[in-house]
MARROMAR-495377 format. One line per 10 residues: number of its first residue (from 1); their letters; for each residue x, y, z of C-alpha. Coordinates in Angstrom, 2 decimals. Layout:
// residues N
NUM	a	X Y Z  ...
END
This chain:
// residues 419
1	xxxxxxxxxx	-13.65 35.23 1.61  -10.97 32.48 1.48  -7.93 32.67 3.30  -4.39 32.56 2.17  -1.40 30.84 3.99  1.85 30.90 2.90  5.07 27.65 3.64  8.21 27.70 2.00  7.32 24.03 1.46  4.41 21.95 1.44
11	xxxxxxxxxx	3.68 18.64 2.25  0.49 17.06 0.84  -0.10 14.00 3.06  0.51 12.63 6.55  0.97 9.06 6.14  4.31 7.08 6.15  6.16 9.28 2.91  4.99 12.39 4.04  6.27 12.12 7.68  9.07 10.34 6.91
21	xxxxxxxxxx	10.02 13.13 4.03  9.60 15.83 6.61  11.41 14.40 9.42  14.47 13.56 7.08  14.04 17.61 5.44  14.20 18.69 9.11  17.20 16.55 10.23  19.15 18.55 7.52  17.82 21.81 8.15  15.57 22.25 11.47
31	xxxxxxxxxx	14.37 25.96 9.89  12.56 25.00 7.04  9.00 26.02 6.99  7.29 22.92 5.99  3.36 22.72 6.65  1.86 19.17 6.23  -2.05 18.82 4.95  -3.19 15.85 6.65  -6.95 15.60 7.36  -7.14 12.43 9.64
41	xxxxxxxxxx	-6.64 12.49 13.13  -5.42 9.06 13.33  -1.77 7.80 11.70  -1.91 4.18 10.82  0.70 1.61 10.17  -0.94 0.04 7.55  1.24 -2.96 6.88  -0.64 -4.39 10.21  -4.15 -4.63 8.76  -3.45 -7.71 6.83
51	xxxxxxxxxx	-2.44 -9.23 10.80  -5.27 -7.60 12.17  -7.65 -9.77 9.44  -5.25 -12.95 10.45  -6.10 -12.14 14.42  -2.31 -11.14 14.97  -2.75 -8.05 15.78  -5.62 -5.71 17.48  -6.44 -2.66 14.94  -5.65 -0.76 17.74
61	xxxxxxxxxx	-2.24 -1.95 17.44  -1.93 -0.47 13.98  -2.65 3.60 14.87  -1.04 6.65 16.80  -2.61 9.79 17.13  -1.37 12.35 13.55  -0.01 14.89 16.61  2.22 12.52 17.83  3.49 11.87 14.62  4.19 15.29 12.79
71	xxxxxxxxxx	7.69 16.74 13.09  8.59 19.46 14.90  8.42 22.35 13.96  6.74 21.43 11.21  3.03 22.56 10.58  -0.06 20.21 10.50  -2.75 21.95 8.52  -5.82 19.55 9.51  -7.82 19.50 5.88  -8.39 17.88 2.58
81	xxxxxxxxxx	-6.73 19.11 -0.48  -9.43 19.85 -2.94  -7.55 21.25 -5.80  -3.66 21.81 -7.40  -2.55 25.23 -8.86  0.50 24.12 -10.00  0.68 27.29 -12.26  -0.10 29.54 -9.54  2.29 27.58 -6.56  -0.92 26.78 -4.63
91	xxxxxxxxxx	-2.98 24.43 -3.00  -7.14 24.82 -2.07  -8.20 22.67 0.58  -11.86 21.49 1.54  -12.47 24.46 3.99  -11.29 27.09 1.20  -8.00 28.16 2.54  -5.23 28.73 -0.46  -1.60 27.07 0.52  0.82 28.96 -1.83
101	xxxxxxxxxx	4.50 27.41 -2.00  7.76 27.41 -3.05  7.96 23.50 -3.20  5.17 21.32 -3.17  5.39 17.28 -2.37  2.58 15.16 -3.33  2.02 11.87 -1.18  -1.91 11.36 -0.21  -2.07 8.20 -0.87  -3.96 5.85 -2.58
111	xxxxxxxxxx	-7.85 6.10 -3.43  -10.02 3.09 -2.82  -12.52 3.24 -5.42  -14.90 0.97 -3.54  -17.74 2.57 -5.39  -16.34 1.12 -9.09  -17.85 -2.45 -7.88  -21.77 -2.64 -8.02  -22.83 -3.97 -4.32  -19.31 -3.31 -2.60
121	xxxxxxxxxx	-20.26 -0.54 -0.82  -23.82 -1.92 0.35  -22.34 -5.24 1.27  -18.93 -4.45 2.82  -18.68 -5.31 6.44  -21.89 -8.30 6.89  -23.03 -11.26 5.67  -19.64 -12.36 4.61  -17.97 -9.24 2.78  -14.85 -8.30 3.88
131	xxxxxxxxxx	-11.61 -6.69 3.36  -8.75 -5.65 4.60  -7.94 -1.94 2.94  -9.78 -0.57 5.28  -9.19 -0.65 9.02  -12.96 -0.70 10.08  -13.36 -3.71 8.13  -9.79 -5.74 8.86  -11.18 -6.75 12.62  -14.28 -8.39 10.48
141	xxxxxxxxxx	-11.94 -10.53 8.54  -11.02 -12.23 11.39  -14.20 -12.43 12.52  -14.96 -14.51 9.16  -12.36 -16.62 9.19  -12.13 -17.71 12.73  -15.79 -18.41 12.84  -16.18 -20.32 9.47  -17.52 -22.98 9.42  -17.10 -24.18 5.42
151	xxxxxxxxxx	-18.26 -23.57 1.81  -16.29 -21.02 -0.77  -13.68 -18.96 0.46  -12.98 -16.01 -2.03  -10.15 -14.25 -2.46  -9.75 -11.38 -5.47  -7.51 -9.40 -6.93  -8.31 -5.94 -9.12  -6.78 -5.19 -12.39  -5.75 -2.03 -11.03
161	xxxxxxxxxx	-2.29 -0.97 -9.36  -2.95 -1.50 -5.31  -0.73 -0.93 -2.38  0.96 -3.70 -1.11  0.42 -6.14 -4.32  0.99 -9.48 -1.78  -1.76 -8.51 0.02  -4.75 -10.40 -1.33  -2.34 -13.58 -0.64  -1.52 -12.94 2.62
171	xxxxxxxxxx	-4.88 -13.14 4.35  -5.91 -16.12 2.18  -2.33 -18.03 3.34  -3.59 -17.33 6.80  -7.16 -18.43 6.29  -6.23 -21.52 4.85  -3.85 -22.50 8.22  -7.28 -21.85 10.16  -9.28 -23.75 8.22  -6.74 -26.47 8.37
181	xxxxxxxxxx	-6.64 -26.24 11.86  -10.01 -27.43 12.21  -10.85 -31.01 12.21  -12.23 -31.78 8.99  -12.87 -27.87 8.00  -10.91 -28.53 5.47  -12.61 -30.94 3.04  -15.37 -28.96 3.12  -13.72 -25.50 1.95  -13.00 -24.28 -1.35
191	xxxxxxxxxx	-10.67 -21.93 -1.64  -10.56 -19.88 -4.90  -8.12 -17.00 -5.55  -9.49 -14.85 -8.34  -6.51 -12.88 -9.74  -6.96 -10.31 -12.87  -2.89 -11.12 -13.50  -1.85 -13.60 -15.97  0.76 -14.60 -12.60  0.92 -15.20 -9.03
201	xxxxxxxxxx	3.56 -12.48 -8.56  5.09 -9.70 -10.83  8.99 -11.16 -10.03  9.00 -14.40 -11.56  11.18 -15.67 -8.98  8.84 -15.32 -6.27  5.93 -16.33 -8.32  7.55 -19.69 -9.10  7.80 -20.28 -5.36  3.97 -19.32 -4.43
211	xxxxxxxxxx	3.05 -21.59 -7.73  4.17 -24.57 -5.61  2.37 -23.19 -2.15  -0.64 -22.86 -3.99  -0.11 -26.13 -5.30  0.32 -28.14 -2.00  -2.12 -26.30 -0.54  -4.91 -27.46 -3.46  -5.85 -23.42 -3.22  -7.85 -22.86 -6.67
221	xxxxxxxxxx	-6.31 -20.31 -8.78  -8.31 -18.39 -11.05  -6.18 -15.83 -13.33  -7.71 -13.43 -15.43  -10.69 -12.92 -13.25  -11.93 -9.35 -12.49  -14.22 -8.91 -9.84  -17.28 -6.56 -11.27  -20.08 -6.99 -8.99  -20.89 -8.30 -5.69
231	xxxxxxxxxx	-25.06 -9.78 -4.96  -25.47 -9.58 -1.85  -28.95 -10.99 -1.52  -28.04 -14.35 -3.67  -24.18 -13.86 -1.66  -22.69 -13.61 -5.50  -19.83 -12.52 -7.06  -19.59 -12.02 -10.72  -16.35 -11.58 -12.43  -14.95 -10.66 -15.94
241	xxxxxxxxxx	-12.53 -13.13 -17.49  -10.46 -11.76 -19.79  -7.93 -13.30 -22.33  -4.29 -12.90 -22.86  -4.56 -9.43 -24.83  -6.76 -8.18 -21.44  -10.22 -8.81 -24.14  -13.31 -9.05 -21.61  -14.05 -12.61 -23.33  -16.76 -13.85 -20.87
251	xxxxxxxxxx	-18.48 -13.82 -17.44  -19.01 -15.45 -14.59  -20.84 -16.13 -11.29  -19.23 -17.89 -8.15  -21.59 -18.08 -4.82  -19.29 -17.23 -1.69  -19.69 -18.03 2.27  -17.11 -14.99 3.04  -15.28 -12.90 0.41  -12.19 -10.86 1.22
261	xxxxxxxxxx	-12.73 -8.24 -1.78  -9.36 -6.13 -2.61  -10.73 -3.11 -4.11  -10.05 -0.89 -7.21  -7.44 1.83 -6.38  -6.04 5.01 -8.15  -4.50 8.43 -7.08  -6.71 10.65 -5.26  -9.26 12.43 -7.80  -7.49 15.87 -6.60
271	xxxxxxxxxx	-4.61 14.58 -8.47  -6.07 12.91 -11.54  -8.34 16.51 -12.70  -5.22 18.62 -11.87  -1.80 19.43 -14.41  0.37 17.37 -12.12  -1.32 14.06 -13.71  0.10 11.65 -16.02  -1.57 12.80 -19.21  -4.53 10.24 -20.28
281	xxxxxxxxxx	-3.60 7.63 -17.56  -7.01 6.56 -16.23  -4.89 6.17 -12.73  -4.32 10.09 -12.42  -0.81 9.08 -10.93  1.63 11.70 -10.30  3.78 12.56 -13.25  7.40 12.33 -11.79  11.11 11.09 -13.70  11.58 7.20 -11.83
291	xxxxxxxxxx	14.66 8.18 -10.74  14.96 11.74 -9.57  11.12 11.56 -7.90  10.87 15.43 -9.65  7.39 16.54 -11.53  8.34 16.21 -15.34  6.87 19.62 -16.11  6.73 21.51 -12.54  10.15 21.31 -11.58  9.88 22.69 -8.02
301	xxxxxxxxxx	7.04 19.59 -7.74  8.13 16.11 -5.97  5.95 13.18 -5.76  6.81 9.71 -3.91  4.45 6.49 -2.57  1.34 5.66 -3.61  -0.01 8.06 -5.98  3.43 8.85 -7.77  4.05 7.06 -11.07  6.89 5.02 -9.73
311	xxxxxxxxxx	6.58 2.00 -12.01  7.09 -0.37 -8.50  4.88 -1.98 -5.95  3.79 0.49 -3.47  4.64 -0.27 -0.43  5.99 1.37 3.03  9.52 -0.41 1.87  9.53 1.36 -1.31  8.54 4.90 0.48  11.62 4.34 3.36
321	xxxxxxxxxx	13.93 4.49 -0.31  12.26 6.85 -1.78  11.88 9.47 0.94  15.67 10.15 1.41  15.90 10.71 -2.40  12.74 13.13 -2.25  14.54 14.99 0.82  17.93 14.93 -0.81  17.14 16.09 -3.95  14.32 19.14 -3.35
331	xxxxxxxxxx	17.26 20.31 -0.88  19.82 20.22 -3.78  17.27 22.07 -5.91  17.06 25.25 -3.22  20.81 25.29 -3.36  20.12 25.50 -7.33  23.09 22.08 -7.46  22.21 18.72 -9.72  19.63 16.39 -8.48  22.13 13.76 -8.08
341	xxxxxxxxxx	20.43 10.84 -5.85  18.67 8.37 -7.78  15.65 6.04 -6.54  16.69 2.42 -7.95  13.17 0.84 -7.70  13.70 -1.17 -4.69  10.53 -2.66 -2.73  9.54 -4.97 -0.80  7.24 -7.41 0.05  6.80 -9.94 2.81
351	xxxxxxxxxx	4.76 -12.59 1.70  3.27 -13.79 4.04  2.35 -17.91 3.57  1.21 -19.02 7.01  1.55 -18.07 10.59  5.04 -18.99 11.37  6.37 -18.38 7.48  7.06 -15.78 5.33  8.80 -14.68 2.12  10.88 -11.55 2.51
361	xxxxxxxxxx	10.60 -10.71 -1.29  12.73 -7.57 -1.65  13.03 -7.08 -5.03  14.17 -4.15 -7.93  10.52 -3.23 -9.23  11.86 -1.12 -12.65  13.16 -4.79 -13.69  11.45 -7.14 -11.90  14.84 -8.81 -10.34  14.95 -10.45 -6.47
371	xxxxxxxxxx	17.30 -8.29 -4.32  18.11 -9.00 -0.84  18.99 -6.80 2.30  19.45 -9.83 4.53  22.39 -12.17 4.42  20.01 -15.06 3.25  18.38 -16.83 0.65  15.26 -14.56 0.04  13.47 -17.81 -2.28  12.92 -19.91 1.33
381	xxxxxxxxxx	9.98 -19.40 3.30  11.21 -18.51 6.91  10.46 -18.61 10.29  12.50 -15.65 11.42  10.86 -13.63 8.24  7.81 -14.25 10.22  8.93 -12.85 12.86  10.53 -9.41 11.21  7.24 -9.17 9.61  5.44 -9.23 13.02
391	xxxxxxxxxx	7.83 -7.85 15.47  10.74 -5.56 14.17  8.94 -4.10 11.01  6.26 -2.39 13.01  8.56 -1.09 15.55  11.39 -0.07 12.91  8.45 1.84 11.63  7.23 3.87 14.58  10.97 3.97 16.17  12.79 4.37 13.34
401	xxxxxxxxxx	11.18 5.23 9.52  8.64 8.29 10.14  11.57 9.80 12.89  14.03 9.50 9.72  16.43 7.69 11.24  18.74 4.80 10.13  17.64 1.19 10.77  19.50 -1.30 8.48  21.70 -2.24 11.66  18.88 -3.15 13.47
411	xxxxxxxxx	17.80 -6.04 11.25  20.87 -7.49 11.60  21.47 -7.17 15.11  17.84 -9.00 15.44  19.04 -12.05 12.87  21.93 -12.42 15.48  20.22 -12.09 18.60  17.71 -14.86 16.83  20.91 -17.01 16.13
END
């Protein structure tokens, strides 16, 4: 017999938007019975992978235990949400238990679909396969790159939405400096970026500037390329090349000494065979209005991060402006007032280009315009980017972000202690 549970409100997911969403609900109103379903044990601060592949940071650097994390007095219901009831105001989770609600927020996450490239899953983790969206295999990056010793350096790119878009750069940026590093490495490394955009970047701004870093650099840039299949016994990767109308036109096969592969992603399959979906969106992403964050067919449903519809990058920047407008308006909703805070698309992401430079791209992802929270130039690569991307954004994050707080005065305070 399954068992029932009952929360006023409930919380699917305990990453970044889901604590951060609870701890802001609670600041307003510490009674609220909120229960979070969160099945890991371990909270990570995922922006820190791509440093942990670069030998920045340790991947122990990167996680906290989930009970340190969750809000009090909020609940943590440890399971796996198997199936939404949206009809019925209920959750099922893995172990059977039913989670009826009042309100229900959706923020798993993002599914890697390593399984949707033939010889990913076999080859992930040896003989050169690597990658970085997943923290057992982001210490094995940096394994690759600091031990290389020459030959084809892949880098790819899915023709899927991912989490944190820069990404796939990022690592490459900070392969090449090792590889430069080394006397004469160099010459005898080929590095390809395989990119299933027509672009470097989705702002053209910011793309114009890595254009020219990929330029100096003599990095090979292959646009239009899918990766479909890795070899593992012949170390191959075959690709799709498509043309501009996204037409599979062709195929091709590139041998590799290491590959950092960014996988396919999509909402979690819970999502995408359940009402709440975007109707015949391959994706399954959360069907919510861009600027309220509200379902837009369950209205007592709120969705925000990586699995909503948001038509932005997904990143931890775009969650820390979208959870105050989650938290703001499902309280206006139980006082039956107007959902009047909007979500205006911001995101952010810092490009990193090399281990002492980086682009803080903030940028307005509904129109694809640079914005800028900093009282700089955001088109410069910068030192002192480098080090908010290394040294305040991780501790904003576990100080600051998931305990709701304000932080914008702390990034300038650090810009004029760095003065």
């Amino acid at each position: 017999m399954s068992k029932t549970l009952h929360h006023h409100i409930v919380i699917i997911g305990g990453g970044a938007a889901g604590i951060t969403t609870t701890s802001l609900l609670l600041q307003k109103n510490s009674a609220l019975d909120i229960a979070i379903i969160e099945p890991s044990e371990a909270h990570y601060y995922q922006p820190g992978w791509t440093l942990t592949g670069g030998g920045v940071f340790q991947i122990e650097d990167t996680v906290r235990n989930q009970q340190d994390v969750i809000p009090q007095p909020a609940t943590w219901i440890k399971d796996r949400v198997v199936k939404l009831d949206p009809d019925r105001n209920r959750v099922i989770t893995q172990a059977g238990i039913e989670i009826e609600y009042e309100y229900l927020v959706i923020c798993p996450g993002i599914q890697i679909d390593w399984h949707l490239i033939p010889g990913l899953q076999e080859a992930i983790g040896k003989d050169g396969v690597t990658s970085n969206y997943s923290p057992h295999y982001a210490p094995y990056t940096w394994e690759l790159i600091r031990n290389f010793s020459g030959g084809n350096a892949l880098f790819t790119l899915p023709n899927t939405p991912i989490k944190c878009g820069g990404a796939p750069q990022k690592v490459m940026y900070m392969a090449d400096d090792i590889f430069r590093s080394k006397l004469g490495l160099s010459q005898r490394t080929n590095v390809i970026f395989f990119t299933a955009l027509n672009n470097m970047f989705s702002v053209p701004e910011y793309s114009a500037i890595l254009d020219k870093i990929i330029q100096n650099r003599e990095i090979h840039v292959k646009f239009r390329h899918n990766l479909k299949a890795i070899q593992p016994e012949t170390k191959a990767a075959i690709f799709d090349i498509y043309d501009d109308n996204g037409k599979i036109i062709d195929e091709v096969r590139y041998n590799y000494d290491i590959i950092h592969v960014t996988p396919p992603q999509s909402a979690p399959d819970f999502i995408k065979q359940s009402p709440l979906a975007v109707p015949n969106n391959p994706y399954g992403w959360v069907d919510v209005d861009k600027y309220t964050l509200q379902h837009n067919r369950y209205a007592n449903v709120f969705s925000l991060g990586d699995a909503s519809s948001l038509p932005t990058s997904k990143t931890a920047a775009a969650i820390r402006k979208q959870a105050p407008i989650v938290a703001e308006n499902l309280l206006a909703l139980m006082g039956s007032k107007p959902l009047e805070h909007k979500y205006d698309g911001y995101t952010c992401c810092p490009l990193i280009t090399g281990y002492d430079k980086t682009i803080m791209a903030e940028f307005d992802g509904y129109n694809a315009t640079p914005m800028s929270s900093f009282p700089l130039n955001p088109m410069k690569e910068r030192w002192i980017m480098w080090k908010m991307k290394t040294n305040v954004l991780p501790w904003v994050y576990w100080h600051r972000m998931i305990k709701g707080e304000r932080f914008e005065g702390d990034y300038i305070k650090f810009l004029r202690w760095k003065k």
